[in-house]
C-alpha positions as CSV (number, residue, x, y, z in Angstrom):
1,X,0.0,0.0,0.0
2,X,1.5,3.3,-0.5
3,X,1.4,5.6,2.4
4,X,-0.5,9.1,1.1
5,X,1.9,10.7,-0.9
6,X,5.2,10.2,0.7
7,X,6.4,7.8,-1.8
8,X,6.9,4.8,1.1
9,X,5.2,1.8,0.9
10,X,4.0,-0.4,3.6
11,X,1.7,-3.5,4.1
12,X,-1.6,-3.1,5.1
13,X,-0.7,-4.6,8.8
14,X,1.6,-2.3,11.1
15,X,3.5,-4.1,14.2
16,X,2.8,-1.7,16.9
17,X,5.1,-2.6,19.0
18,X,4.4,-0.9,22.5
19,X,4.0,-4.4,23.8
20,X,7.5,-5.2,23.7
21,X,8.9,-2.9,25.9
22,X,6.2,-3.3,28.8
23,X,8.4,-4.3,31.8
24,X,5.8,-6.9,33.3
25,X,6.2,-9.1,30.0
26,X,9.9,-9.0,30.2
27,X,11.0,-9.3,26.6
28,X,14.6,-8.9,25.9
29,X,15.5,-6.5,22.9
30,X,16.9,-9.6,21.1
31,X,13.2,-11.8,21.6
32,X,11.2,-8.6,20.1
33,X,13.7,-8.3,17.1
34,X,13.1,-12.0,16.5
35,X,9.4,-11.2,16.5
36,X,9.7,-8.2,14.6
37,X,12.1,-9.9,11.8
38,X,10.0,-12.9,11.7
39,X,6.5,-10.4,11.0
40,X,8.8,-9.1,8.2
41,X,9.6,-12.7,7.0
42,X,4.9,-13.1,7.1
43,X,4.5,-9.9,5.0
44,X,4.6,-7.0,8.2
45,X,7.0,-4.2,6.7
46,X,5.7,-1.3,9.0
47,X,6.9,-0.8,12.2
48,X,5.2,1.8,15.1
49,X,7.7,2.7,17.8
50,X,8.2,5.6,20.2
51,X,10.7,7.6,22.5
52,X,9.0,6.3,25.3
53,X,7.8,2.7,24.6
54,X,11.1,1.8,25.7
55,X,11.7,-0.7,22.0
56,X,13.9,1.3,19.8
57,X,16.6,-1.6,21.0
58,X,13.8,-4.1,19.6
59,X,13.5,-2.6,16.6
60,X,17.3,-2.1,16.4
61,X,18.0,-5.8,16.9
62,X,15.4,-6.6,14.0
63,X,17.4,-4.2,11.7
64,X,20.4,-6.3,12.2
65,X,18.3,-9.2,10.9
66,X,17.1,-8.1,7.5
67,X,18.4,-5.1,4.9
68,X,17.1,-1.6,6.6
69,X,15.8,-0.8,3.0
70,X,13.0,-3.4,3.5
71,X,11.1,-2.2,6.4
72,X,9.6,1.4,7.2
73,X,10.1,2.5,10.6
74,X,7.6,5.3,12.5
75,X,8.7,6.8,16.0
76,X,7.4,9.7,17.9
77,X,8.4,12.3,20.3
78,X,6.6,13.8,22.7
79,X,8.2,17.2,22.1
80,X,6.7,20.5,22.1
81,X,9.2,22.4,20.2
82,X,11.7,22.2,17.3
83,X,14.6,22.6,19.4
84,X,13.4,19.2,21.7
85,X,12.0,17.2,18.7
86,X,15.7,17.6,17.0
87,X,17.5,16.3,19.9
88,X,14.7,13.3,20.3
89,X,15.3,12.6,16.9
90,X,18.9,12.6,17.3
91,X,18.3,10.4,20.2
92,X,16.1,7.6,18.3
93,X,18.4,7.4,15.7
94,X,21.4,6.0,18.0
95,X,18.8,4.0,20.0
96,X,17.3,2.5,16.6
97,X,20.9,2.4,15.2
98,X,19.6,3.8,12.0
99,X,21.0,6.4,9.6
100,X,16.9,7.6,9.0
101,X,13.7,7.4,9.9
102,X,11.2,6.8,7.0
103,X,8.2,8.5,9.7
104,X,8.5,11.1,12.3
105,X,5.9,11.8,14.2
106,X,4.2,14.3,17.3
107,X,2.6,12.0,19.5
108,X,-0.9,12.3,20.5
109,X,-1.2,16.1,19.6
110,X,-4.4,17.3,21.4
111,X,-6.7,19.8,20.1
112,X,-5.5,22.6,22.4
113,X,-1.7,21.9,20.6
114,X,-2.8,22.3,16.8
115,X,-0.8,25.8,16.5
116,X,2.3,24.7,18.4
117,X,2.5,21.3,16.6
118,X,2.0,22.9,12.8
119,X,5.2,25.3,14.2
120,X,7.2,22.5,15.5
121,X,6.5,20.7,12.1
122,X,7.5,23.6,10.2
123,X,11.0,23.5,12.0
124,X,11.5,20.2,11.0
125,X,10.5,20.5,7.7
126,X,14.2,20.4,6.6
127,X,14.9,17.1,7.8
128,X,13.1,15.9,4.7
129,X,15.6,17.4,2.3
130,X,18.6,16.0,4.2
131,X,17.2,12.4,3.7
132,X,17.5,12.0,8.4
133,X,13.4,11.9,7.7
134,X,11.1,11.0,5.1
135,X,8.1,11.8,6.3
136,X,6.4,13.7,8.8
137,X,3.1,14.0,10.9
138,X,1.2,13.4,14.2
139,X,-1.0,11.2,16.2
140,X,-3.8,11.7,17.9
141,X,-7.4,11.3,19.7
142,X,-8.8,14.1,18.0
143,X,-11.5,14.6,15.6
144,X,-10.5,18.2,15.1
145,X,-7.2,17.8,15.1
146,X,-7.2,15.4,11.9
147,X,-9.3,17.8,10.0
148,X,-6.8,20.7,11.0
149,X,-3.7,18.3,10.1
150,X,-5.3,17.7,6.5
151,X,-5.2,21.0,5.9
152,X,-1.2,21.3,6.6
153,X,1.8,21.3,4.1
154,X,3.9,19.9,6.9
155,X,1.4,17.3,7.5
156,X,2.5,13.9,5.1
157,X,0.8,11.2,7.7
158,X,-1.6,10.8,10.3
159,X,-1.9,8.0,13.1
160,X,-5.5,8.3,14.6
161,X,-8.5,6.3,16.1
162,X,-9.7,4.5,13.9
163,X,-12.5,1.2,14.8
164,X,-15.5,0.0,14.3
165,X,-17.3,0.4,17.5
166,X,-20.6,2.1,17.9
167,X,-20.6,5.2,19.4
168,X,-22.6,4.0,22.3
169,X,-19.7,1.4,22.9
170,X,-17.1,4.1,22.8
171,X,-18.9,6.2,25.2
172,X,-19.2,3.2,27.7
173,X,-15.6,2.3,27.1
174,X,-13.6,5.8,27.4
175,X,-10.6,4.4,28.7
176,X,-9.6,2.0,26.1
177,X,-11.3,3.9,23.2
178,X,-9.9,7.6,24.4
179,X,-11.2,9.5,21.3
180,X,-10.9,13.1,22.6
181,X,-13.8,14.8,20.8
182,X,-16.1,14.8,18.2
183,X,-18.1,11.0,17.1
184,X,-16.1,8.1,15.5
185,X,-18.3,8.8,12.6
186,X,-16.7,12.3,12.6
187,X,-13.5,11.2,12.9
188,X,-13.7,8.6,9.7
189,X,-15.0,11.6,7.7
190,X,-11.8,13.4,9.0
191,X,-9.5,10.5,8.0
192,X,-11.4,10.2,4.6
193,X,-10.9,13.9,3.9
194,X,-7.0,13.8,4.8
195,X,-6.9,10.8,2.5
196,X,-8.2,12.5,-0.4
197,X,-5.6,15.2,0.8
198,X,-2.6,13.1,-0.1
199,X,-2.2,12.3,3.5
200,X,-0.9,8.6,5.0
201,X,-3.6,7.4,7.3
202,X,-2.7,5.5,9.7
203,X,-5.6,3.3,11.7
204,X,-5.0,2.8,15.3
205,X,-6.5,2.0,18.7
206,X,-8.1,-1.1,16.3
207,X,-8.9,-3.0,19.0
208,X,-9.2,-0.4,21.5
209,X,-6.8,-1.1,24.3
210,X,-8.3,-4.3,25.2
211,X,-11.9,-3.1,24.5
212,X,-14.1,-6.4,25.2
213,X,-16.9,-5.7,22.4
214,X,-13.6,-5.1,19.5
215,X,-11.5,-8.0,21.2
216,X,-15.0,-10.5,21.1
217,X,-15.5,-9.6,17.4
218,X,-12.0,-9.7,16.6
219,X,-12.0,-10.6,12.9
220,X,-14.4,-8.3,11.7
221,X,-13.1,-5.8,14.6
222,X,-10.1,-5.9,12.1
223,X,-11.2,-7.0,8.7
224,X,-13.7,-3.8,9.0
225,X,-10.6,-1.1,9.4
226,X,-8.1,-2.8,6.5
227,X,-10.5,-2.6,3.7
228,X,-11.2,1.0,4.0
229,X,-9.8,2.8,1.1
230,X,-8.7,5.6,2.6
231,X,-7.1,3.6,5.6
232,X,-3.2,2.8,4.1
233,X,-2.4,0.8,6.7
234,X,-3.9,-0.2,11.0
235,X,-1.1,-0.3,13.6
236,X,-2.3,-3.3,15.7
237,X,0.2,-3.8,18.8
238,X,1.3,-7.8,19.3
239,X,3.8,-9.1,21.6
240,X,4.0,-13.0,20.0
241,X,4.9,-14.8,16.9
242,X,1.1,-16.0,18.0
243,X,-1.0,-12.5,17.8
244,X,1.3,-11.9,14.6
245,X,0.0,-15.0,12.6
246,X,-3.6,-14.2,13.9
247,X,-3.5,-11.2,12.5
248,X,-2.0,-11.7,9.2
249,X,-4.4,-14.2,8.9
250,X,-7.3,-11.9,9.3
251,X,-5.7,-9.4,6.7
252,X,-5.3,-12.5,4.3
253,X,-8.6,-13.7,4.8
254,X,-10.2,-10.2,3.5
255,X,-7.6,-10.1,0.5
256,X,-8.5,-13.5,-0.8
257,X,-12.4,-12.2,-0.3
């Protein structure tokens, strides 16, 4: 799938890979790149890391396992200006032992951070012409902030909510569906829009974080979110070889539909 217009392509599952680096689950940095090289090896080419998930060294052990050229790797900082997002970019590159990043991202920008977010963006605009990045964007909760984001020349991908719950079941499950404003019905329109746009859309939050109604109708939880059009690829987190074939399977399944 290509990724909006940044010229990357990735498959149409993402390894989120937040998992890997909780502490309670104790997996070493050389298990996770196992994982991650062996979702490579099943068709996974997109990678979803962060600054503070605590797996650049997972994603840097995979890296030793297969040609960098192969996979697409998205991080995030938690920055709120220029200055800070340069030196956490500097930072993820020795952590992810990389000479680039193919996604940069602000993570979860909230609707109250739309200005400072287009300026940081803006002051990393260079990056792109120096090859360090080779795209940029944001995450988020927020309904307005993905139609805001659309509208931005800075703006090459978004990572936002993205599931097939009711709103009725998102209400009732805030804390594992934490969409910050506006409907879920809103927020596809949003993602639609940005789409159209030239943006990379990015599905997450899938399955919720453990939502029971998305987790019980798992297949079609998933199988709902990959064949949108305007969804490039969904960033489901997995922490096994297990949850890796499951889903793959799932994304199979529709293709062969």
């Amino acid at each position: 799938m290509k990724l909006g217009n940044t010229g990357l392509k990735v498959s149409k599952l993402g390894f989120g890979t937040f998992d890997l680096g909780v502490p309670s689950l104790k997996i070493t940095p050389d298990q996770g790149g196992q994982i991650l090289a062996e979702a490579y090896r099943l068709g996974v080419n997109f990678w979803d890391t962060s600054d503070d998930y605590g797996t650049h060294p997972h994603v840097a052990a995979a890296l030793k396992r297969l040609p960098r050229r192969r996979v697409v790797i998205s991080t995030k900082t938690w920055a709120q200006n220029g200055g800070e997002a340069k030196k956490s970019l500097e930072k993820s590159l020795v952590e992810l032992e990389t000479d680039h990043i193919d996604v940069f991202l602000l993570h979860m920008v909230k609707a109250d951070f739309v200005k400072g977010a287009r300026q940081v963006l803006s002051e990393l605009s260079a990056l792109k012409t120096t090859g360090t990045v080779r795209a940029l964007g944001l995450s988020t909760h927020s309904v307005r902030v993905v139609k805001e984001a659309s509208r931005l020349e800075d703006v090459d991908t978004i990572t936002a909510i993205c599931c097939s719950a009711e709103q009725a079941t998102i209400n009732k499950f805030r804390e594992h569906i934490p969409l910050e404003d506006g409907s879920i019905g809103e927020m596809l329109k949003a993602i639609q829009t940005a789409h159209q746009n030239g943006k990379g859309v990015v599905a997450m939050k899938v399955l919720g974080t453990g939502a029971q109604p998305l987790l019980k109708n798992y297949e079609s939880s998933i199988t709902s979110i990959a064949k949108l059009d305007f969804v490039d690829t969904l960033c489901v987190g997995m922490k096994n070889l297990e949850e890796v074939k499951k889903n793959v399977s799932a994304i199979l399944a529709l293709q062969q539909m």
